[in-house]
N, C-alpha and C positions, 0 to 999 in steps of 0.2 A: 504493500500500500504506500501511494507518495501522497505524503502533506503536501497540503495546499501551500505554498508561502503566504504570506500576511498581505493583504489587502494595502497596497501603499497608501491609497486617497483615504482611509480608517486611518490607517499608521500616523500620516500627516495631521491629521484633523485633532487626533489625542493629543499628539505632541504641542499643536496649537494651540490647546484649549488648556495644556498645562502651564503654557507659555503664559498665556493673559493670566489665569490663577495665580500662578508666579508673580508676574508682575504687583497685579493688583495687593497680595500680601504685601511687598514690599515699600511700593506705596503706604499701604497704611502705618507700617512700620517707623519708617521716615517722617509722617505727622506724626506720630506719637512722638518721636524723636522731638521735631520742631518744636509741638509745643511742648516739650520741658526745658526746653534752653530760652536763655534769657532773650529779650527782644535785642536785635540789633541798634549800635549805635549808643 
């Protein structure tokens, strides 16, 4: 029996969606960050 190999345009699309996930944590991260440091100036 041969496996299927993996669906690229599936494979792409995960990887995508854990990109923006990713991001978007980090983002939020980083305000939290902001706002505990003192104001600029």
């Amino acid at each position: 029996m041969t496996s299927e190999p993996p669906n690229l345009a599936e494979t792409l699309q995960q990887i995508l969606q854990n990109q923006q996930q990713f991001q978007q944590t980090v983002t939020q991260e980083l305000n939290q960050l902001r706002a505990r440091l003192p104001p600029p100036g």
